[in-house]
C-alpha positions in Angstrom: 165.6 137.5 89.6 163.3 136.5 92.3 164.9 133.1 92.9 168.1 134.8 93.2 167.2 137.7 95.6 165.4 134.5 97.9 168.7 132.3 97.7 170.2 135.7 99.0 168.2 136.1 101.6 168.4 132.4 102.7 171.9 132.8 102.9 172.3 135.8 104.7 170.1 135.1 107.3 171.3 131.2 107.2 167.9 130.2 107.3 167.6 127.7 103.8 163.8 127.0 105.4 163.3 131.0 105.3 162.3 130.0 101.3 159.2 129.0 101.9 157.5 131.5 104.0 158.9 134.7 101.1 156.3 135.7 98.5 156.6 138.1 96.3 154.4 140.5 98.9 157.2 139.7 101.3 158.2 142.9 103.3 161.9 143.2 103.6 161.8 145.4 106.1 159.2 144.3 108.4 159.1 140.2 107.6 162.4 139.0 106.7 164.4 140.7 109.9 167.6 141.8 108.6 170.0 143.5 111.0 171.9 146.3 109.6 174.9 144.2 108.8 173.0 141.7 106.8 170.9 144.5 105.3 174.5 145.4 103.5 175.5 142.4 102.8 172.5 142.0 100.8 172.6 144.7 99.4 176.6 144.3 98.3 175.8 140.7 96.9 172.6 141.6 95.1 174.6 143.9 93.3 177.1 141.2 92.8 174.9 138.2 91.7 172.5 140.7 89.8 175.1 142.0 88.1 173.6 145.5 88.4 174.7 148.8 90.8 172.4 150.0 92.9 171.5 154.2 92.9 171.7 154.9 96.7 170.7 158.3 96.0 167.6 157.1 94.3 167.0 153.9 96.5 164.9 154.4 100.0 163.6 151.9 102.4 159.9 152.0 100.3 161.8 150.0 97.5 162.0 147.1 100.6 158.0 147.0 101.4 157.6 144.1 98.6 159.8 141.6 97.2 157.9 142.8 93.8 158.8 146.6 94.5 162.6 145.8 95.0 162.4 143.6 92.2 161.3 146.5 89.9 163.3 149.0 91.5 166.4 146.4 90.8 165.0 146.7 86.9 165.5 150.3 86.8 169.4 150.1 88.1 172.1 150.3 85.5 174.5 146.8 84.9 177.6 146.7 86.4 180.1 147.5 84.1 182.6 144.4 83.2 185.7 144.8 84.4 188.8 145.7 81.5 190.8 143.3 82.9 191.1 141.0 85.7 193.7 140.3 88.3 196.2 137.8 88.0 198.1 136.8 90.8 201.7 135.7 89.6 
């Protein structure tokens, strides 16, 4: 999960060098620099590649003070239910 959630974040920010300075004490908030716009988009696409959906109503900006705290809160969000059937364009 962690490797995914940095391959995120690399992408994002298009910064592939950004790998090697994250640690699992990593501060999202603080460390990483995120604008709003990339905070959603990582956001949208760890629920995407993490196949899990995210409880705004639970989730606050603590969850982002450690790579290690957003990786347990991400353990305590329900998977993403499969879709029934997929779209087929013609």
């Amino acid at each position: 999960m962690y490797d995914k959630i940095v391959d995120i974040l690399c992408a994002i920010k298009d910064q592939p060098e950004l790998r090697h300075s994250l640690s699992l004490n990593t501060d999202l908030n603080n460390e990483v620099g995120l604008d709003s716009l990339q905070m959603i988009q990582f956001m949208l696409k760890v629920e995407d590649q993490l196949n899990v959906v995210i409880d705004y109503d639970q989730f606050d900006y603590e969850h982002l003070h450690s790579m290690d705290t957003f990786i347990s809160f991400l353990k305590s969000c329900q998977p993403q239910e499969q879709p029934l059937y997929e779209d087929v364009n013609p």
